[in-house]
C-alpha positions as CSV (number, residue, x, y, z in Angstrom):
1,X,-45.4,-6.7,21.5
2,X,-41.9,-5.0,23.1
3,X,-39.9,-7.3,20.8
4,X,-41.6,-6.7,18.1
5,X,-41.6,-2.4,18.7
6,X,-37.8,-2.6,19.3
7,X,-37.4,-4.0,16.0
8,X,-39.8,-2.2,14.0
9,X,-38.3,0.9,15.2
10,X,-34.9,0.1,14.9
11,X,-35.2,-1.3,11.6
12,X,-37.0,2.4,10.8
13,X,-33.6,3.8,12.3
14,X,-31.6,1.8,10.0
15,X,-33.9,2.6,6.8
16,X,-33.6,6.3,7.7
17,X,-29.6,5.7,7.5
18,X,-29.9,4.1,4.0
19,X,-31.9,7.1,2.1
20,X,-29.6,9.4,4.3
21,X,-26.7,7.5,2.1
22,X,-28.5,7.2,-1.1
23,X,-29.1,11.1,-1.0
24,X,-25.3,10.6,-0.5
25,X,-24.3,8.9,-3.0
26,X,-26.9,9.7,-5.8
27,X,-24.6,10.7,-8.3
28,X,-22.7,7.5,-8.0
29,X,-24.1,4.1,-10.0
30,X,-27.2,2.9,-9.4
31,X,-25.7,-0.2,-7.6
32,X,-24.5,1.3,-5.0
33,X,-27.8,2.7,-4.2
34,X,-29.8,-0.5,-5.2
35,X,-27.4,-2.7,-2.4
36,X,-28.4,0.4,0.0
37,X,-31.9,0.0,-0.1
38,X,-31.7,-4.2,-0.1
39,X,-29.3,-3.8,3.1
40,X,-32.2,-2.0,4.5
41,X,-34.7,-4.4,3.3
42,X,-32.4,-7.4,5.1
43,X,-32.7,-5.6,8.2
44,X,-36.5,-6.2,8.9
45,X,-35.6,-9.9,8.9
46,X,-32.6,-9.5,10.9
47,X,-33.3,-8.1,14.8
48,X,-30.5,-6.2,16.5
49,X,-31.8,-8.3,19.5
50,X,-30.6,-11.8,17.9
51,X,-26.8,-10.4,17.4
52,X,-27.3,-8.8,20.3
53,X,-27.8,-12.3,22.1
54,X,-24.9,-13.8,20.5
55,X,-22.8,-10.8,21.9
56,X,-24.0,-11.5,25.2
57,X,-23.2,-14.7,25.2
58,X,-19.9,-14.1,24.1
59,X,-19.5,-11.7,26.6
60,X,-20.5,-14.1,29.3
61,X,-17.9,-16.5,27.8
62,X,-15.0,-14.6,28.2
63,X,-12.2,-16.2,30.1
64,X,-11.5,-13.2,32.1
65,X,-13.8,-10.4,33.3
66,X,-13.8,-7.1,30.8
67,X,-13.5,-4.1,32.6
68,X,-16.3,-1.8,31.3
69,X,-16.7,1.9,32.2
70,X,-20.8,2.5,33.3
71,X,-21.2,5.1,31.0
72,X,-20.4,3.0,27.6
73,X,-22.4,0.4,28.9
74,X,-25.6,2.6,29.7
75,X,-25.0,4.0,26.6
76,X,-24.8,0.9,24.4
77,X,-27.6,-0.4,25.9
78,X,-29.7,2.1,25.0
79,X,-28.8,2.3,21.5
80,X,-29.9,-1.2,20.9
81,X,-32.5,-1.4,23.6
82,X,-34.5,1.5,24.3
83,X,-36.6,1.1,27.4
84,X,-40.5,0.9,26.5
85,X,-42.4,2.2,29.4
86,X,-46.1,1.3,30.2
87,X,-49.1,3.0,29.0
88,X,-50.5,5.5,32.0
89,X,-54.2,4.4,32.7
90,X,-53.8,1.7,30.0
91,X,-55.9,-1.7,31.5
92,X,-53.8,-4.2,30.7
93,X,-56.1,-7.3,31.3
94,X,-56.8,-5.8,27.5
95,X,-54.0,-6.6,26.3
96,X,-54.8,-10.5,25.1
97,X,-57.6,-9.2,23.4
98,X,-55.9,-6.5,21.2
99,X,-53.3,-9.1,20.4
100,X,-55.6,-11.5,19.4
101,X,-57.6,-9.0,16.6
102,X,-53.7,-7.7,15.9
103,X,-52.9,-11.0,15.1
104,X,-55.5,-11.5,13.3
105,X,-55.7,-8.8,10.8
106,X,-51.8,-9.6,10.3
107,X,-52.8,-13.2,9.2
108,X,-55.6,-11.8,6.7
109,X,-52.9,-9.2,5.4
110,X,-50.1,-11.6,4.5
111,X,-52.8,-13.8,3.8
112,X,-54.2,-11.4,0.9
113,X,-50.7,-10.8,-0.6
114,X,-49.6,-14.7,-0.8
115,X,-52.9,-15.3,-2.3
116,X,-52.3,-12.3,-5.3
117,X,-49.1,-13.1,-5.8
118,X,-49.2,-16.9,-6.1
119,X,-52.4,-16.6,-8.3
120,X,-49.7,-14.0,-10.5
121,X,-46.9,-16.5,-10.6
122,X,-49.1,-19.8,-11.2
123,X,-51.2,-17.9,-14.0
124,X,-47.2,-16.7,-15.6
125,X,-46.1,-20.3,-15.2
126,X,-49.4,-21.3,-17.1
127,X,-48.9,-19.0,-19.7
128,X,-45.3,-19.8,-20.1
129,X,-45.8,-23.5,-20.1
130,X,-47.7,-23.1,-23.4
131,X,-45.0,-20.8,-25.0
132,X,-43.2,-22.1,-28.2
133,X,-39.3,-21.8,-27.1
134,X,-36.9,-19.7,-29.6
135,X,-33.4,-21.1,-30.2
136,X,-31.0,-18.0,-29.5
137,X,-27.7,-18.2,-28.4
138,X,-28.2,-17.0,-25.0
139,X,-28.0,-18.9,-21.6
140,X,-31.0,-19.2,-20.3
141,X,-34.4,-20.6,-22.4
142,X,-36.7,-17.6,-24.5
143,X,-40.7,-17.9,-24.8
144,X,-41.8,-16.3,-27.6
145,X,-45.3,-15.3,-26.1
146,X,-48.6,-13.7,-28.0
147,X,-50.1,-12.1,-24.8
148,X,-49.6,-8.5,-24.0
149,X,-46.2,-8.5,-21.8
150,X,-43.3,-6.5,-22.1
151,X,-39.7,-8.3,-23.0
152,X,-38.8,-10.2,-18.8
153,X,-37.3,-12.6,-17.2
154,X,-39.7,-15.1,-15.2
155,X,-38.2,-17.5,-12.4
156,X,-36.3,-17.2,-9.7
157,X,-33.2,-20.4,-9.6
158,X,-34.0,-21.2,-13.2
159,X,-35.4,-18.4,-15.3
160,X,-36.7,-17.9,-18.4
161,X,-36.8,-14.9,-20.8
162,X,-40.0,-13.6,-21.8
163,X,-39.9,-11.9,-25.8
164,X,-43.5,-11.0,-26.9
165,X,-44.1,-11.6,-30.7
166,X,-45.5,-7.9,-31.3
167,X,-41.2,-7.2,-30.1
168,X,-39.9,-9.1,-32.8
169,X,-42.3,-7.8,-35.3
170,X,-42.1,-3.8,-34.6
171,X,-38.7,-3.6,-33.1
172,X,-35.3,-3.3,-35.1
173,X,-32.5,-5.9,-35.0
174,X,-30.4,-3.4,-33.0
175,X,-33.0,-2.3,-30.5
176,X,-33.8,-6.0,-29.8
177,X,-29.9,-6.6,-28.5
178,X,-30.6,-3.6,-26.2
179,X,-33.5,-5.0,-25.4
180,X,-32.0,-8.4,-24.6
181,X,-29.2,-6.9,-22.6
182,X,-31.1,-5.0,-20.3
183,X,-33.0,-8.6,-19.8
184,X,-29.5,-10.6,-19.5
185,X,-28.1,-7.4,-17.1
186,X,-31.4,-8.6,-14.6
187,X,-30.1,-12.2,-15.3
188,X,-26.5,-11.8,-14.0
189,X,-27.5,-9.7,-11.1
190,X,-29.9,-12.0,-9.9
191,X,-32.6,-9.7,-9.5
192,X,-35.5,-11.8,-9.4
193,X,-34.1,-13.6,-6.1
194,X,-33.5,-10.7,-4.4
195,X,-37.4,-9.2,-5.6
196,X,-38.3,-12.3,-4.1
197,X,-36.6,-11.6,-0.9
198,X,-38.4,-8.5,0.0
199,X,-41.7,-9.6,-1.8
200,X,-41.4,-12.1,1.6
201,X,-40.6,-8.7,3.7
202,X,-43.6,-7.0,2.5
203,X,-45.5,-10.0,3.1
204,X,-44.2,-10.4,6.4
205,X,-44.3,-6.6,7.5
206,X,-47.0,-5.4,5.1
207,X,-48.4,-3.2,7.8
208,X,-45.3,-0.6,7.8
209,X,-45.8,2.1,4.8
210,X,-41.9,1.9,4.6
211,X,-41.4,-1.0,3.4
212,X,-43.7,-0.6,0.7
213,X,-41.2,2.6,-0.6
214,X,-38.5,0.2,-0.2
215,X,-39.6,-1.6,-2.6
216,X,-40.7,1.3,-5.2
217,X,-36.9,2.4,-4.7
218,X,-35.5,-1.1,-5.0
219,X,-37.7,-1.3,-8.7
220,X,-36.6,2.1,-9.2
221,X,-32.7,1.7,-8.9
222,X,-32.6,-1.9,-10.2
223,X,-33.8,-0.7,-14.0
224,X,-31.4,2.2,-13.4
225,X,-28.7,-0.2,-12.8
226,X,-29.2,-2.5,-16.1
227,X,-29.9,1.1,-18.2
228,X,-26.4,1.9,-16.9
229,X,-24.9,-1.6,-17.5
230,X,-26.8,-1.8,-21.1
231,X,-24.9,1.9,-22.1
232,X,-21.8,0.7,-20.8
233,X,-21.8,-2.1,-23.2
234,X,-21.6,0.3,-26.0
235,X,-25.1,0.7,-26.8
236,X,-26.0,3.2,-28.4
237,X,-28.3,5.8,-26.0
238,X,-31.1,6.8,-28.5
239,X,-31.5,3.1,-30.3
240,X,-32.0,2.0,-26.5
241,X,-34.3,4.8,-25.8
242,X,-36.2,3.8,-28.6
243,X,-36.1,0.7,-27.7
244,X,-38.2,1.0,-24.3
245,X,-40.7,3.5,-26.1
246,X,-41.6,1.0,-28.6
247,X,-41.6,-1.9,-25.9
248,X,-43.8,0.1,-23.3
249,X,-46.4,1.3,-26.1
250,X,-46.7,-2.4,-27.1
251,X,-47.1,-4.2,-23.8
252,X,-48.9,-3.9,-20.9
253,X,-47.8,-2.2,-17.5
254,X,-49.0,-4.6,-15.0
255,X,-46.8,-6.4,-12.8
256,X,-46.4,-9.9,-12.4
257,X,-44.9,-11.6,-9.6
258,X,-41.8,-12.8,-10.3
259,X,-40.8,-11.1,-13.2
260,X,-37.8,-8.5,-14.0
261,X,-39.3,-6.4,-17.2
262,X,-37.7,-3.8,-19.2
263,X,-40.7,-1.1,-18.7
264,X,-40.2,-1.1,-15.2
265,X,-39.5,1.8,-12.7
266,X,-40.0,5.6,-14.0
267,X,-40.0,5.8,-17.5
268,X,-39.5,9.5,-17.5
269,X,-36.8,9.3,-15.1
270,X,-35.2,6.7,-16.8
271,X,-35.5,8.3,-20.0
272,X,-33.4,11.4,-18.7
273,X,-31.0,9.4,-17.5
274,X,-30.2,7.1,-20.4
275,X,-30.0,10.8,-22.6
276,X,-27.8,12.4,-20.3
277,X,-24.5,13.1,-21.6
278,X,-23.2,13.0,-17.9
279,X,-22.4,9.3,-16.5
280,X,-22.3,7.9,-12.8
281,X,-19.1,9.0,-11.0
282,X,-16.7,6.0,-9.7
283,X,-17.5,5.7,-5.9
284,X,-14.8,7.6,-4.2
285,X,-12.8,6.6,-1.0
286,X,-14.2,9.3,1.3
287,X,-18.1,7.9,0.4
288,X,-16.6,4.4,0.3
289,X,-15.3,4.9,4.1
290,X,-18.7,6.9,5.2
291,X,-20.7,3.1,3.6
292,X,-17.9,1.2,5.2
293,X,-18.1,2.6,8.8
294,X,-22.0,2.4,8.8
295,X,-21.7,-1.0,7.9
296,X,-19.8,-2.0,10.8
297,X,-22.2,0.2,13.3
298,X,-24.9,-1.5,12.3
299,X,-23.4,-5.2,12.1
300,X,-21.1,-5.3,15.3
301,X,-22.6,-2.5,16.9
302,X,-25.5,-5.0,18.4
303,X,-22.7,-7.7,19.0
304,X,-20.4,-5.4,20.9
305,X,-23.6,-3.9,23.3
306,X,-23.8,-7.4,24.0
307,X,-20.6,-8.0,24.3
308,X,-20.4,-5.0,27.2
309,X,-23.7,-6.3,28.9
310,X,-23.0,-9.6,29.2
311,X,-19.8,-9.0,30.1
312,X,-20.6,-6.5,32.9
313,X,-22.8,-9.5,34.5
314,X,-19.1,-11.1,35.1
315,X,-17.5,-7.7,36.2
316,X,-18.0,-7.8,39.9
317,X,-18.4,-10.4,42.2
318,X,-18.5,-9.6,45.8
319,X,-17.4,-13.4,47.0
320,X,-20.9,-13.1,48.9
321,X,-22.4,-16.9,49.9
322,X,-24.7,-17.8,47.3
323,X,-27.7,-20.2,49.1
324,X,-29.9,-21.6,47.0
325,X,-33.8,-21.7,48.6
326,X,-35.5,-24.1,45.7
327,X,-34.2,-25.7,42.5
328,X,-36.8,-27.4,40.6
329,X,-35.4,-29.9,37.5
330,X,-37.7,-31.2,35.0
331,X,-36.7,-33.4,32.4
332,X,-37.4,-32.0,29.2
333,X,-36.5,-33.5,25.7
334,X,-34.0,-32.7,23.2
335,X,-34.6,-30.1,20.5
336,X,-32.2,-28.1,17.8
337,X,-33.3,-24.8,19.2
338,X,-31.8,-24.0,22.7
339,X,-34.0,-21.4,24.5
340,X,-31.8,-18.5,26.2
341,X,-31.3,-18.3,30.2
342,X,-33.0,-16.1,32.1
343,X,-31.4,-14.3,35.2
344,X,-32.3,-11.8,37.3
345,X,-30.2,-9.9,39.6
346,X,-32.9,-10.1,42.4
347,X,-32.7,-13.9,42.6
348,X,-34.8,-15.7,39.8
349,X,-33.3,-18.0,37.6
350,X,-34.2,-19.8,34.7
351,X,-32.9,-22.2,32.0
352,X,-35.0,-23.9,29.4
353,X,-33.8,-27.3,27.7
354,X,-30.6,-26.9,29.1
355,X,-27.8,-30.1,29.5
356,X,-25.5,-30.5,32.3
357,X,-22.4,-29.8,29.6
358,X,-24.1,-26.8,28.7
359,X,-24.6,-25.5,32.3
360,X,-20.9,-26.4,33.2
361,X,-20.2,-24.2,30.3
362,X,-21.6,-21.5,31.4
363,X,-20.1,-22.0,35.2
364,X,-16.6,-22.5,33.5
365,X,-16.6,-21.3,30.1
366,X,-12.4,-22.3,29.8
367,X,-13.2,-25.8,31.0
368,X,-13.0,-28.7,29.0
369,X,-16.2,-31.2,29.7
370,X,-15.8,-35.2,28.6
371,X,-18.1,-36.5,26.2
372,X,-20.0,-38.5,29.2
373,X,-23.7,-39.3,27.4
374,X,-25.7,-38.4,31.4
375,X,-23.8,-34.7,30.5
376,X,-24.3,-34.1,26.7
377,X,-28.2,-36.3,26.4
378,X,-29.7,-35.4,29.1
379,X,-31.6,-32.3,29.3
380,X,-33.6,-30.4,31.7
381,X,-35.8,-27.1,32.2
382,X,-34.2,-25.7,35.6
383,X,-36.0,-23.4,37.9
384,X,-34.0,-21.8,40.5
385,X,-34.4,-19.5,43.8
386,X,-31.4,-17.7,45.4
387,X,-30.4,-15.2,47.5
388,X,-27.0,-13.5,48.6
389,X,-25.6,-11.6,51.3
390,X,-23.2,-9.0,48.4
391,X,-23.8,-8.9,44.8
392,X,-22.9,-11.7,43.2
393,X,-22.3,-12.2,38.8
394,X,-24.2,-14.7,37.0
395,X,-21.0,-16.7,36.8
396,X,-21.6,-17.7,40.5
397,X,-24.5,-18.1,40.5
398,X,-24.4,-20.5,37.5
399,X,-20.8,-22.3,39.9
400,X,-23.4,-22.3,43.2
401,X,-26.1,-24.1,40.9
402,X,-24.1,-26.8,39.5
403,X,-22.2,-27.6,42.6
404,X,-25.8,-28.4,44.3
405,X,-27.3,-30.2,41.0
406,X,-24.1,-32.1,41.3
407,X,-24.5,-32.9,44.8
408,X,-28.0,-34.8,44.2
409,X,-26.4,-37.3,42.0
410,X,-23.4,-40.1,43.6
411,X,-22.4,-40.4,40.4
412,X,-21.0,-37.7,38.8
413,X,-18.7,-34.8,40.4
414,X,-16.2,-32.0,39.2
415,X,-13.2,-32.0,39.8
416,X,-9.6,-30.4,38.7
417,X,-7.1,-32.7,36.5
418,X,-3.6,-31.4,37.6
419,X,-0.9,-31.7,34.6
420,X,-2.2,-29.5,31.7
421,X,-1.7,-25.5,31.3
422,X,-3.4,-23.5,33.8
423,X,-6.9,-21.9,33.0
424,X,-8.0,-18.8,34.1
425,X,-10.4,-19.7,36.7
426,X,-9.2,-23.1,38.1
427,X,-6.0,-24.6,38.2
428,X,-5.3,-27.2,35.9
429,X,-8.0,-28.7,33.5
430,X,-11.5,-28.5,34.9
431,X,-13.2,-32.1,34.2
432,X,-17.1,-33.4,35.1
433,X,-17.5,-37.3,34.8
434,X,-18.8,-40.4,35.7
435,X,-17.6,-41.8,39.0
436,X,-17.1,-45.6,38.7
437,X,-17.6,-47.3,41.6
């Protein structure tokens, strides 16, 4: 439940950042503001905590301690990981219970929506299946269709474009090719993948209201988009204008899932908008720097807190004896996903479907391990006790560990092959093998 705050509120953080910039940028192109909102969107499927990881583990790799002051590392850390404190007077033998029913109303929820919008999708598929196809010399297939749609674009890897018969029939030649570049503007931008992408979101996080106005601004900023890209074409404003009038008086406003239609968004808005004499200013280099730098916060800000924390576990390393009071291996099978150690300070250790290699790794990340199958096949879930007389870094620890796994076993050992270029912990090239008796 932690995890899951820390990311919810974070990724509330980061949408906060993106209307902050859309308000920024709103008299620039409806792209820009479009990718703004769809950045934010991505965000709820990406945790800081996950790049977070990866900077910890690179920071725990380093071949040399980083020298860290206290303050940027405090500080880091509690950008990217607040600290949740308990509940006062909360009974937390409650907790199972309220996961269980929180759980469970998340399953009917997502539940619910896959359920609408598959039935959507299947009953557009149906409908489409049936539709006579019209030769035009476009690149994707047209339905001519006699039910009461607006002008789309159905699919999301192959689509098709929807043209009603009531269209064809009331519309003029010229306000059909608007019509039909608006459809092919959706078609190039791929907006019926990335719809798809956050219809998963909202399925996934269809308890958070915000996610839900992501999504009326990502509808909202994608039709601006193609009215800006149909005007740029050199269609005229009023015949397109016209155009959408007509097509919104003879179709129905319902949405489907899966489809990209011409009525969509504000039609009041957009009508303003395609009239205005005034058009969306180039972005310039001062905005273009302000979307630049945030983009870097957000995506190596996480990997560099990491980097500092994981680093800092190296920093200092009193040369204390490191004694070991249990150290319980169980052989545990091989699996893609490699769970992530956990060490604390006060002298708990834990690693989950770990291999030797992988432990010697993390002992002497500049060391070079042979490709000996009982180090690279073998894995084990390791539970360790220690204690030490100073402070000691993870590093040690990890050293200490592997030194008395090692000593169980006759057969394998570590030890330093002289003739190669220094490393930065050992001299020479650090090797663990077989023992051939």
């Amino acid at each position: 439940m932690t995890a899951l705050a820390l990311h919810l509120w974070q990724s509330t953080l980061v949408l906060i950042a993106a209307w902050v910039l859309t308000l920024v940028c709103r008299r620039n192109c409806a792209e820009i503001r479009y990718w703004i909102w769809f950045c934010a969107s991505l965000k709820f499927l990406l945790p800081f905590s996950l790049l977070q990881q990866l900077g910890d583990y690179l920071g725990r790799s380093l071949p040399a301690p980083l020298a860290l002051a206290p303050t940027l590392l405090e500080t880091g850390s509690a950008i990217f990981v607040p600290s949740i404190g308990g509940v006062g007077g909360f009974d937390r033998s409650l907790w199972p219970t309220l996961a269980t029913v929180a759980v469970s109303i998340w399953v009917l929820g997502a539940g619910a929506l896959l359920l609408r919008w598959w039935s959507q999708w299947r009953a557009m598929h149906a409908l489409l299946a049936s539709a006579p196809s019209l030769p035009m010399d476009l690149p994707v297939p047209v339905r001519v269709t006699s039910a009461g749609l607006t002008p789309g674009v159905f699919g999301v890897f192959k689509p098709v474009l929807i043209l009603p018969h009531a269209v064809m029939h009331e519309l003029s030649s010229s306000q059909i090719q608007t019509v039909l570049a608006h459809e092919m503007c959706h078609i190039r931008r791929r907006d019926n993948l990335t719809a798809a992408i956050h219809k998963l979101i909202e399925v996934v996080f269809w308890f958070h209201p915000l996610v839900w106005w992501i999504g009326a601004n990502l509808l909202r900023e994608r039709e601006a988009a193609c009215d800006e890209s149909v005007i740029e074409d050199g269609h005229e404003q009023v015949v397109y204008a016209e155009s959408l009038l007509h097509v919104c008086k003879l179709g129905v406003t319902a949405r489907f899932a899966g489809v990209a239609a011409s009525s969509g968004g504000d039609l009041k808005q957009r009508m303003t908008s395609i009239m205005s004499p005034e058009r969306a200013s180039p972005l310039d280099q001062l905005r273009f720097m302000l979307l630049f730098m945030v983009a870097m916060a957000i995506c190596y800000g996480p990997v560099l807190a990491g980097v500092a924390t994981g680093a800092a576990r190296q920093m200092s390393d009193g040369g204390g004896r490191i004694v070991f009071e249990s150290i319980t291996l169980t052989p545990s099978r091989p699996v893609w996903w490699h769970e992530a150690s956990k060490f604390d300070s006060a002298g708990q250790l834990a690693l989950d479907n770990v291999s030797l290699r992988s432990l010697i790794a993390l002992a002497y990340p500049a060391s070079h391990v042979n490709g000996d199958p009982e180090l690279t096949n073998i894995y084990f879930n390791i539970q360790a006790s220690w204690r030490s007389d100073r402070e000691a870094s993870e590093r040690s620890v990890y050293r200490e560990l592997l030194k008395n796994i090692l000593q169980t076993n006759s057969n394998l050992q570590l030890y330093i092959k002289e003739g190669c270029e220094p490393c930065d912990f050992v001299q020479g090239e650090l090797v663990a093998g077989r023992v051939h008796l």
